[in-house]
C-alpha positions in Angstrom: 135.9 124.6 146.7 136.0 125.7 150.6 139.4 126.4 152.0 139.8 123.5 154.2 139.4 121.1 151.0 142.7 122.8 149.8 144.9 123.8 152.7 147.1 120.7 153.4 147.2 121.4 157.5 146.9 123.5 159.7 150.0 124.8 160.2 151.0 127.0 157.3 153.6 129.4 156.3 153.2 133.2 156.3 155.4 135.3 154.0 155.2 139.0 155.2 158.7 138.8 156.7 160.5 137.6 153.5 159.7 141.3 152.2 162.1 142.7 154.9 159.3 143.6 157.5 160.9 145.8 160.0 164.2 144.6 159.3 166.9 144.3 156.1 166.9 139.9 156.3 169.8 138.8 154.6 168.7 136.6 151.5 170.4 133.9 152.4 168.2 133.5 155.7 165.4 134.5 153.7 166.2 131.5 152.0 166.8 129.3 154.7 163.2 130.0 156.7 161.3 128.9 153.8 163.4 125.6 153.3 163.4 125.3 156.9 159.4 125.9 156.6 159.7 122.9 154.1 162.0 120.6 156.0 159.6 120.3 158.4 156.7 119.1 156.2 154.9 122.7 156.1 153.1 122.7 152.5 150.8 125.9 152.5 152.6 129.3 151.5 150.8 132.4 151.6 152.3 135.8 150.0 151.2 138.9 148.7 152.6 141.4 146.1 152.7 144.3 148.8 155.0 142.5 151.0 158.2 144.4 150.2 157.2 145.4 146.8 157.4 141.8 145.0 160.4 141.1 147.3 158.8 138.2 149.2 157.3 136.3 146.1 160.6 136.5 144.5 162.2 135.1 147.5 159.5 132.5 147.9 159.5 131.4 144.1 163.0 130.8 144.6 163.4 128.6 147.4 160.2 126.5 146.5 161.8 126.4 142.8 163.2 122.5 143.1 160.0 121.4 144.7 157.4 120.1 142.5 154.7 121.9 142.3 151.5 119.8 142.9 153.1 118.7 146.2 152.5 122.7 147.9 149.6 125.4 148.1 150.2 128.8 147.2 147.9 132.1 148.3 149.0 135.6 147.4 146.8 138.5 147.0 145.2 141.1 144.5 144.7 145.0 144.7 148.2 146.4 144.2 150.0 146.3 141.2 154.0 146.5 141.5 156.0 149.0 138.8 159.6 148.9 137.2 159.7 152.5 138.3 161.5 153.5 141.3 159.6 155.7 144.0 160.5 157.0 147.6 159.6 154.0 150.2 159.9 156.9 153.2 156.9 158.7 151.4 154.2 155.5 150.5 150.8 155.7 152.2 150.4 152.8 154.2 147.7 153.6 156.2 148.1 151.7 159.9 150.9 149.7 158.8 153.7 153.3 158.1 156.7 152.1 157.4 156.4 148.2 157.8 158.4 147.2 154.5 160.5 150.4 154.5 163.2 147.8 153.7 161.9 146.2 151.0 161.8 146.9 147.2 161.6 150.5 146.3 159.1 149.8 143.1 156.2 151.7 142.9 153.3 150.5 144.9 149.7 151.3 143.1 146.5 150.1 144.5 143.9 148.8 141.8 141.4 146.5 142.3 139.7 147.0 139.3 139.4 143.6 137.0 142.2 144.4 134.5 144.8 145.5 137.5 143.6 142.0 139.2 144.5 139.9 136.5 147.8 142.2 135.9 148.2 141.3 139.2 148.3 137.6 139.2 150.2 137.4 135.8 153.0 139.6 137.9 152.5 137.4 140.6 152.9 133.9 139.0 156.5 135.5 137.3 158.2 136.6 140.8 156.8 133.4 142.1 158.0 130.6 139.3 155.4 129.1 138.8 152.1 128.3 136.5 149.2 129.0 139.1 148.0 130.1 142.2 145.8 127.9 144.5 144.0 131.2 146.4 143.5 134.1 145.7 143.0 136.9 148.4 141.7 140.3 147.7 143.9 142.6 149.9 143.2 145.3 152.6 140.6 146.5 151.3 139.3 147.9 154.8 139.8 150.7 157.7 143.3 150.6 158.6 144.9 151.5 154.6 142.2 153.4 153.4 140.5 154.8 156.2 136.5 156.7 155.3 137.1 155.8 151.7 137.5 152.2 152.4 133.6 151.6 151.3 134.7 153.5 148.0 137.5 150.8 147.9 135.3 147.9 148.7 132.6 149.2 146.2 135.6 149.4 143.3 137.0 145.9 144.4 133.4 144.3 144.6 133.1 145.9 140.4 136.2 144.7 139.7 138.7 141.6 141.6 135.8 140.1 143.3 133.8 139.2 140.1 137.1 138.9 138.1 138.3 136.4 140.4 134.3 134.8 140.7 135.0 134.0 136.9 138.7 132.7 137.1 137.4 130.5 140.1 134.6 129.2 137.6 137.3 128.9 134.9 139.2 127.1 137.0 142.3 129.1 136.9 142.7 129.4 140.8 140.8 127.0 142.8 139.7 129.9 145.7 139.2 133.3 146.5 138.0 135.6 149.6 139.3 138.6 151.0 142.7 138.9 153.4 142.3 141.6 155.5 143.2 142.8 158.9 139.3 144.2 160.1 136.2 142.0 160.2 133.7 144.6 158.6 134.7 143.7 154.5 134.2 140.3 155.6 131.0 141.2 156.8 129.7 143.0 153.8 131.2 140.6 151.7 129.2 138.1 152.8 125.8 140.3 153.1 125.8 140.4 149.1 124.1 138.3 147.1 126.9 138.1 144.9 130.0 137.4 144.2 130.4 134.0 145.9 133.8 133.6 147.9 135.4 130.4 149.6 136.8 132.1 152.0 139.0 134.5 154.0 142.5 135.5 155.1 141.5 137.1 158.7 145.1 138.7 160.1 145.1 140.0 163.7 141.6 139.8 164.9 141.4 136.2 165.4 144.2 135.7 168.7 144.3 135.4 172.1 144.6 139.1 172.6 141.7 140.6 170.2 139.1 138.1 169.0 136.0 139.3 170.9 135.0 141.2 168.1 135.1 138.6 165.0 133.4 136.5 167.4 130.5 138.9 167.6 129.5 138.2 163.7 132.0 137.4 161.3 132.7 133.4 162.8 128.9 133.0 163.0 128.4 134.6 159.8 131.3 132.5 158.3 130.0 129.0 159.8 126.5 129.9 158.0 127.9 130.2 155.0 130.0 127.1 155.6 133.0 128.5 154.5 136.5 128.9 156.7 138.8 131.2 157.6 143.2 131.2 157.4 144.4 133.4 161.0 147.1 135.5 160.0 148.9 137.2 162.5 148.3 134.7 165.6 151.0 136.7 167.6 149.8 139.8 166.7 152.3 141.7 165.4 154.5 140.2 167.6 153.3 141.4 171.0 152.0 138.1 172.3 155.3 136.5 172.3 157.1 139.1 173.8 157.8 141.6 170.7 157.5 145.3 170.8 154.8 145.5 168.3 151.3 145.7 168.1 148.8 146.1 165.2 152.5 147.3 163.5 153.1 149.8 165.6 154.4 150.0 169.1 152.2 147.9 171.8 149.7 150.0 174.1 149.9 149.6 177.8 146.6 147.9 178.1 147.9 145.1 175.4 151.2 145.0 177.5 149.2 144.4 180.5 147.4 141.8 179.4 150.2 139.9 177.5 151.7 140.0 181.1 148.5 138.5 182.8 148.3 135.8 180.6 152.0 134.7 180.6 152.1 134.3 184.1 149.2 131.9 183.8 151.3 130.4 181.2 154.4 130.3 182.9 152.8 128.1 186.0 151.5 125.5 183.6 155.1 125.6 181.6 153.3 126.6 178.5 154.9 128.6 175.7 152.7 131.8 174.5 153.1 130.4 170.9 151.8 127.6 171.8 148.7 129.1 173.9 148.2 131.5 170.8 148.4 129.1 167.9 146.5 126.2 170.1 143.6 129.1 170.7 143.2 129.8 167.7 142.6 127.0 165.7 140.0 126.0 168.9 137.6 127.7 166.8 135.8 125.7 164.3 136.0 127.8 161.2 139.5 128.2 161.3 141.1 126.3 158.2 144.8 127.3 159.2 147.2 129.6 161.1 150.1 131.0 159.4 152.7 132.8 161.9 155.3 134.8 159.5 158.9 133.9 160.0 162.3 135.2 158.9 164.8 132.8 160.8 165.0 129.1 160.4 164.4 128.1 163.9 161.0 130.0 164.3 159.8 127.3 162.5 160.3 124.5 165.0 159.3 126.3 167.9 155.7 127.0 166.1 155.4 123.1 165.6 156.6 122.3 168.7 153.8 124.8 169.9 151.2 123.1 167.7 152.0 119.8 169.7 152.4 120.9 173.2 149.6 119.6 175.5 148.2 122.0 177.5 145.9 121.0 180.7 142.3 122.4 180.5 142.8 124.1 183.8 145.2 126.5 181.9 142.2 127.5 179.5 139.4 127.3 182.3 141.9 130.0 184.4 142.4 131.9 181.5 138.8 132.2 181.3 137.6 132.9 185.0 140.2 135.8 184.7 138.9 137.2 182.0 141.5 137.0 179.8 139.6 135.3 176.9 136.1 136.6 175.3 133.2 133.6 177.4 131.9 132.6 173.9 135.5 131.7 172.8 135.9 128.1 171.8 138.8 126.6 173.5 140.8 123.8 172.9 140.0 120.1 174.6 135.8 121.9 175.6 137.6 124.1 178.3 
């Protein structure tokens, strides 16, 4: 079943900031975003074990706990297994993303996507969330930025492993879709090279926005419309840095990405247009997007991204960002820019 016969709009919810990214969020607020998420009709959730060591699937699974279940989606994510035992959060591994979560949970983070960890893994998951099954499953960062020249290794132990694991639960019927969610385009690519496994689909985060998306338009959104399958944009802001945030790719923003988000507001700023909703509005342009799902961690982030959704914005504002460059010539943009 292809992603855009489950997701319920295209406006979803992402969870990354529930597991204290960058900041200790009170629980309470926590608590607030995702009811806030709900009050305004948002019905796809996606999570992940990693984010904050469990802490975000616990938070979830507890505001979502009075809401019946066949009325929401859920996605979380496979490869790392989360332990009772306590290690040193200043010392995990995190590849690109250092010390994202360094406020989270201090359980034990182990990676494992071999077939036994995966289904350890989504037994885990369905306890922290409340709840009897998960809609998607995403295979997680299994690429460049966490494990660097071994990522093939990883890929190769993931493809033995969660991807035929989660082929059979799929077939079973025990999650309704699977794909990778990852934050580079090449697993994507292989992925979909192979003869086998079959997935329905992928969690794409960062390298589908207005400010980097000339790359996964080179292959993987051609490769993924051939296969008629879809893709969920994670990330639309990137990091943050397209609505004014510090952060880039988790880490402090380069000049060149400062530059640009500066070139492009201005545009924006003489139409009257928000970057949110430039960003989120650009992104779903693109055919094979099933959903965008902007992480939040107040309650009013959630209206300003819907509001963004339904802004109109002129075609001249697209057709100028174009002529100056500022998006990739083979982009689709909204309204045939």
């Amino acid at each position: 079943m292809g992603l855009k016969d489950i997701l319920p709009g295209s406006l979803g919810f992402g969870a990354a900031p529930l597991g204290n990214m960058f900041r200790d969020i009170p629980e309470h607020e926590a608590l607030a975003t995702v009811n806030a998420a709900w009050d305004d009709g948002i019905r796809y959730f996606d999570n992940a074990p990693f984010y904050g060591a469990g802490l975000a699937e616990i938070r979830m699974g507890a505001a979502l706990a009075a809401r019946p279940r066949e009325d929401y989606v859920i996605s979380t994510k496979v490869g790392r297994l989360i332990l009772d035992e306590i290690e040193d959060v200043g010392a995990r591994d995190l590849g690109e993303k250092g010390s994202v979560f360094r406020h989270g949970r201090p359980n034990k983070i182990v990676n494992d996507y071999s077939a036994d960890a995966t289904l350890r893994s989504i037994d885990d998951s369905l306890k922290r969330l409340g709840t009897d099954h998960i809609d998607i499953a995403f295979v997680h960062d299994v690429a460049q930025d966490f494990y660097g020249d071994e990522w093939l290794a990883v890929f190769e132990s993931a493809r033995k492993g969660a991807f035929r694991a989660l082929d059979r639960l799929r077939d079973e019927g025990v999650v309704k879709a699977w794909g990778l969610g990852v934050n580079r385009v090449e697993p994507i690519e292989l992925l979909l090279a192979l003869e086998g496994p079959r997935p329905d689909g992928f969690l794409l985060a960062g390298r589908y926005t207005l400010l980097d998306h000339a790359r996964a338009l080179q292959r993987v959104m051609p490769m993924v419309a051939e296969h008629e399958l879809a893709i969920v944009v994670g990330g639309p802001y990137s990091s943050g840095a397209l609505v004014g945030g510090p952060n880039f790719e988790y880490a402090p923003a380069p000049p060149e990405i400062l530059d640009k988000v500066t070139r492009i507001k201005a545009i924006a700023d003489r139409y009257g247009i928000s970057m949110k909703a430039a960003g989120l509005q650009f992104a779903l342009a693109n055919p094979v997007v099933a959903a965008v799902i902007p992480g939040a961690s107040r309650p009013g982030r959630i209206a300003e991204d819907r509001a963004a959704l339904a802004k109109s914005i002129p075609v001249d504002f697209w057709r100028e960002l174009r002529s100056a460059g500022l998006v990739n010539p083979a982009a689709p943009l909204p309204a045939a820019a």
